[in-house]
C-alpha positions in Angstrom: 14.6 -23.6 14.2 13.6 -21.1 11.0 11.0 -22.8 8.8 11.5 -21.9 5.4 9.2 -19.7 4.1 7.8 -20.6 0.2 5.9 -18.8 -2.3 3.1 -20.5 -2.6 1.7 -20.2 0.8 -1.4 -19.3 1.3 -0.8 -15.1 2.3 -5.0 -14.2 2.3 -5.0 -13.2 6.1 -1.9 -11.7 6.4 -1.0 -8.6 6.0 0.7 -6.5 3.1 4.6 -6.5 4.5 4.0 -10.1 6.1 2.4 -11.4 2.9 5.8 -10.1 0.8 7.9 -11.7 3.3 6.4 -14.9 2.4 7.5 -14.8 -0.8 11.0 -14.6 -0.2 13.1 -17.5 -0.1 14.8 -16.7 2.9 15.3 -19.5 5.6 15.7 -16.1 8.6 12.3 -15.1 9.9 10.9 -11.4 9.4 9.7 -9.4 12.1 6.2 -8.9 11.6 4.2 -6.1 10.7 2.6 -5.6 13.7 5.7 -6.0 15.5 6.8 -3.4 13.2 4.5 -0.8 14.4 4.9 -1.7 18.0 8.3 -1.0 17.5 7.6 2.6 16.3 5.5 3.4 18.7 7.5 2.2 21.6 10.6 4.2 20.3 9.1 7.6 19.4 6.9 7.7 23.2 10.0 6.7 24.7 11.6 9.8 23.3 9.1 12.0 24.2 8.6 10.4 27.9 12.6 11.0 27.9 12.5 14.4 27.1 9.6 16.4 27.8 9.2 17.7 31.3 12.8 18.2 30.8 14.7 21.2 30.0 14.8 19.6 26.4 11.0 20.1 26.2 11.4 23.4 24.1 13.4 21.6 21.8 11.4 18.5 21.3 9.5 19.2 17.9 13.0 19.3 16.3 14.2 16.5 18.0 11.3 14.3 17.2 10.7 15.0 13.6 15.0 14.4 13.3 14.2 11.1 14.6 11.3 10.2 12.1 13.2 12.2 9.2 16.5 9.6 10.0 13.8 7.0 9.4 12.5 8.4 6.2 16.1 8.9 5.2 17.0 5.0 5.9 14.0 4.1 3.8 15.0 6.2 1.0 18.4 5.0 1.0 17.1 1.0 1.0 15.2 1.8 -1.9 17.8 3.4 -4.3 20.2 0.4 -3.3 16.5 -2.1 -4.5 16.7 0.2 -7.4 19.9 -0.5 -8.1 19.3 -4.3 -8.1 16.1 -3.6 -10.1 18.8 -1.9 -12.9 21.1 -4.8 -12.6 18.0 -7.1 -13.5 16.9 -5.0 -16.3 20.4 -5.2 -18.1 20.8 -8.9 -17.5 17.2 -9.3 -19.1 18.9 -7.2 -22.2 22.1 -9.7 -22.0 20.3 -12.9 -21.6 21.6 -15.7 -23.5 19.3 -18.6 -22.1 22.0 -20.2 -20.6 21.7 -21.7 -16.8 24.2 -19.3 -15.6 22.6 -16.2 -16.6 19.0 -17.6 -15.3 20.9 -17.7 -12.4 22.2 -14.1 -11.8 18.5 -13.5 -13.0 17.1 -14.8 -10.5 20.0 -14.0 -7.5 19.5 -10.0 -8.9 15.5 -10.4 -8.4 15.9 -11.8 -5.2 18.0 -8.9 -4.0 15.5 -6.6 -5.3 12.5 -8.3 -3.3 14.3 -8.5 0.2 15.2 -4.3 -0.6 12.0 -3.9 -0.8 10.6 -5.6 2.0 13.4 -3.8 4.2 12.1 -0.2 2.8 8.7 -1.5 3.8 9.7 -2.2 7.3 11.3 0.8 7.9 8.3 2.5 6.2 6.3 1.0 9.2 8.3 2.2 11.7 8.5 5.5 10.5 5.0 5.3 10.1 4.0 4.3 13.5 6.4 6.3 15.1 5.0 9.4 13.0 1.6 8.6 14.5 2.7 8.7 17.8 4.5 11.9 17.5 0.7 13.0 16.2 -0.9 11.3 18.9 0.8 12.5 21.8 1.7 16.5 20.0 -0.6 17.5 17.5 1.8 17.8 15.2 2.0 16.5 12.0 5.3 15.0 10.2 6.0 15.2 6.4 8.8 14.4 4.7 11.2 17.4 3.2 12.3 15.9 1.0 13.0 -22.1 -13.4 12.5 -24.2 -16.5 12.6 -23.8 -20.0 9.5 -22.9 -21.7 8.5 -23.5 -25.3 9.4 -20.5 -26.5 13.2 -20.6 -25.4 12.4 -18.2 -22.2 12.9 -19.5 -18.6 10.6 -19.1 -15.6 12.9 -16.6 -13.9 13.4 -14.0 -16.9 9.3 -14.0 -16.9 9.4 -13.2 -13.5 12.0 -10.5 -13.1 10.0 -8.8 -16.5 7.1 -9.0 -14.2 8.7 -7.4 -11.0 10.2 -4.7 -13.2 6.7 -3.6 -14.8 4.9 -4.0 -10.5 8.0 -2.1 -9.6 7.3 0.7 -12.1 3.2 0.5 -11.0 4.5 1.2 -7.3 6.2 4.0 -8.5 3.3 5.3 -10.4 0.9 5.0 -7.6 3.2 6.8 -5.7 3.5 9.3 -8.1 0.2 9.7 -9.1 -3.1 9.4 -6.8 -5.7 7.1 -8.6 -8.4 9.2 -7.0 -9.7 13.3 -8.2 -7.0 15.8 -7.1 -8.7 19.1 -5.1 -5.9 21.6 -4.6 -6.0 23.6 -1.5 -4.0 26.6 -1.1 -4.1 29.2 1.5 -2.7 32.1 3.4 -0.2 31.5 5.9 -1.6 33.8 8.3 -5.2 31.8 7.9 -4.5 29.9 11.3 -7.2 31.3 13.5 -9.9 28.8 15.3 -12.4 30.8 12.7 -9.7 29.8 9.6 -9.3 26.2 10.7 -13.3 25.4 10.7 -14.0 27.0 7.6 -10.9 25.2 6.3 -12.8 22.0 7.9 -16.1 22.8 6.4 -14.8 23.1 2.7 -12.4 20.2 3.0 -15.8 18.1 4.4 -17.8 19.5 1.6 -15.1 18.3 -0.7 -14.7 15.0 0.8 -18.3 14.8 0.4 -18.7 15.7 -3.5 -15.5 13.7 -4.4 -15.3 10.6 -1.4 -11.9 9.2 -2.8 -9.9 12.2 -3.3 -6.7 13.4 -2.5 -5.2 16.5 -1.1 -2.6 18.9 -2.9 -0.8 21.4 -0.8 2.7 23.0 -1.2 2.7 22.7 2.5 3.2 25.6 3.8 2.2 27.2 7.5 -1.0 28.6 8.4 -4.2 27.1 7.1 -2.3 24.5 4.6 -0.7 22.7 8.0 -4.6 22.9 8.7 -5.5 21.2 6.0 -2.5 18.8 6.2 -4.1 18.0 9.6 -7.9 17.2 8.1 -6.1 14.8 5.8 -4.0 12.9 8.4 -7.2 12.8 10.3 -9.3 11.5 7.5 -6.6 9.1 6.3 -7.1 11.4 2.5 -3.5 11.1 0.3 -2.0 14.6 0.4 0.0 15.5 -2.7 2.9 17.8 -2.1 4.1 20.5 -3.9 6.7 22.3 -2.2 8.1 25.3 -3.6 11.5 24.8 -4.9 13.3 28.3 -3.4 17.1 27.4 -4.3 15.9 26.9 -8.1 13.2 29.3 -8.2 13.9 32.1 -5.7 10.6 34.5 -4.6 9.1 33.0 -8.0 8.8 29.1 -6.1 5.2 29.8 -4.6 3.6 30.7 -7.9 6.0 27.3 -9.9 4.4 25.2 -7.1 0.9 26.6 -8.3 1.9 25.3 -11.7 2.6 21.7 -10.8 -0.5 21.6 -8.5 -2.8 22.7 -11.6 -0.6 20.2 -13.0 -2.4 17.4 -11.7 -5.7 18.5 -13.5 -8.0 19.3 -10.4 -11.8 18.4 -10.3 -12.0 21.6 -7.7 -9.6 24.4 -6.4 -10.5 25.4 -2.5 -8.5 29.0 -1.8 -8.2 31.2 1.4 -6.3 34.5 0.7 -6.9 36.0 3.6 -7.8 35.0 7.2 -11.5 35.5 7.8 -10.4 36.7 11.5 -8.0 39.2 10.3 -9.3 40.5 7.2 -7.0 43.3 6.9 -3.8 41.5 8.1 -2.2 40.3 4.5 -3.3 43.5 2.6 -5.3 42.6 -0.6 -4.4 38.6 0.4 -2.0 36.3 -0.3 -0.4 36.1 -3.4 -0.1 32.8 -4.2 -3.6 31.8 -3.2 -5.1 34.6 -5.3 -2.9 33.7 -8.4 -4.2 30.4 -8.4 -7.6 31.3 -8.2 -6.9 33.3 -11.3 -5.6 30.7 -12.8 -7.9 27.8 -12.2 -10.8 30.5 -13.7 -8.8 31.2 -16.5 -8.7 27.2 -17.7 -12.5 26.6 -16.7 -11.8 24.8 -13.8 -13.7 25.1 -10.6 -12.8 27.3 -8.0 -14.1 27.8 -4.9 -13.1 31.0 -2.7 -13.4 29.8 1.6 -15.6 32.7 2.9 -16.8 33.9 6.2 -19.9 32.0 7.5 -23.0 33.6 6.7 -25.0 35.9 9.3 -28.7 34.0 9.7 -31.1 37.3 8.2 -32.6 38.9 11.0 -36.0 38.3 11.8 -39.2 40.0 10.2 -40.7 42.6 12.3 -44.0 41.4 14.2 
């Protein structure tokens, strides 16, 4: 038999998608988180027992990633339909009359709003867990592409669903914008060697080290910014995205994506024009790396180039 679950229930040692499925007034039981997760995981290493050793093996990456994009997708789609309800609660806010009718669809549209977002949350975990599988068992990291009457004439419920609508908009925020400093890290795609990727370690380190909660910004591009991607998924750091927008802005993207990375007003800018194995390969570097360089020097911000490790000096003649 379901047991109804009630807000007021003590939530201290759950966790965050079980503690939000408390507070639903939903008589059905949730799945919980950690069944969540086991869930993920269990799908995506099922894929990948299914089909590598197979002649599907070449073909895996894509297949994988479609999988954990369909995911990402689902969750996307659950949250414009909370959204939605989250609009619907907004304008019956602007057309309450205090009557016991509209307190009603109040609190009906707030309700739907809360059980959307606890479904975007579980598929959130799935995708999650099954994204750290993929990781685990590959190496390869996945991103997304893309109640009564008070006093003053104002019932429980309209309080609540003004509350929901300002935690909704927070979420967003957070989201939007990491709480920690930004460092921006933007680098050459042919900066891939094992030389590239431990001088990419050693500055993102150093950085970690000057600035402990900061988050990454990248466009996301191959070569040593899938490094980087990597050190963050590794250190659990929030990567900011910036990818270059090539149906709006043509060859011209790369350089806009500089802009909304500087955008975020970076306590430090880490580049790597050029990979310190192949010197020579991308000619005087690459553009986009150098550019923002440029850039961050020209609005005082500080910018430090990745170089080659240092010789130790010879040693003095006995």
């Amino acid at each position: 038999m379901a047991i109804r679950r009630h807000p007021v229930l003590d939530t201290a040692d759950l966790g965050a998608f079980d503690a939000r499925t408390c507070a639903l007034e939903d008589p059905r039981p949730h799945p919980t988180q950690d069944a969540l997760v086991q869930l993920g995981t269990a799908l995506m290493t099922e894929l990948l027992d299914t089909l590598l050793g197979t002649a599907l093996e070449d073909q895996a990456e894509v297949i994988a990633e479609t999988f954990i994009g369909g995911l990402h997708a689902g969750a996307q789609r659950l949250e414009r339909a909370a959204d939605r309800q989250r609009d619907t609660m907004a304008r019956r806010l602007r057309e309450f009359d205090g009557s016991e009718v509209a307190d009603h669809d109040l609190q009906d549209a707030k309700r739907a709003a809360d059980a959307g977002d606890v479904a975007v949350l579980a598929v959130e975990l799935v995708r999650d867990a099954a994204a750290a599988a993929y990781g685990a068992a590959t190496g390869a990291v996945w991103s997304p592409w893309r109640g009564g009457v008070a006093a003053n004439g104002v019932t429980a419920a309209q309080v609540d669903a003004e509350a929901a609508l300002r935690a909704a908009e927070q979420r967003r925020l957070r989201v939007a914008g990491p709480e920690g400093p930004v460092v921006v890290f933007r680098a050459s795609p042919q900066a891939d060697s094992p030389t590239d990727a431990s001088r990419i370690y050693d500055a993102l380190n150093w950085a970690r080290a000057q600035w402990p909660d900061l988050a990454l910004g990248i466009t996301g591009a191959p070569g040593g910014e899938r490094i980087a991607k990597r050190w963050a998924q590794q250190k659990q750091v929030t990567l900011v995205l910036a990818r270059p927008d090539f149906a709006r802005h043509g060859r011209a993207a790369p350089f806009r994506a500089n802009d909304q990375l500087l955008a975020l007003d970076p306590v430090c800018v880490l580049t790597l024009a050029r990979s310190l194995e192949r010197p020579d390969a991308a000619g005087s570097g690459f553009g986009p790396a150098l550019s923002l360089a440029q850039a961050a020097q020209s609005r005082g911000l500080r910018c430090v180039r990745i170089a080659a490790r240092q010789a130790p000096p010879p040693p003095l003649p006995g």
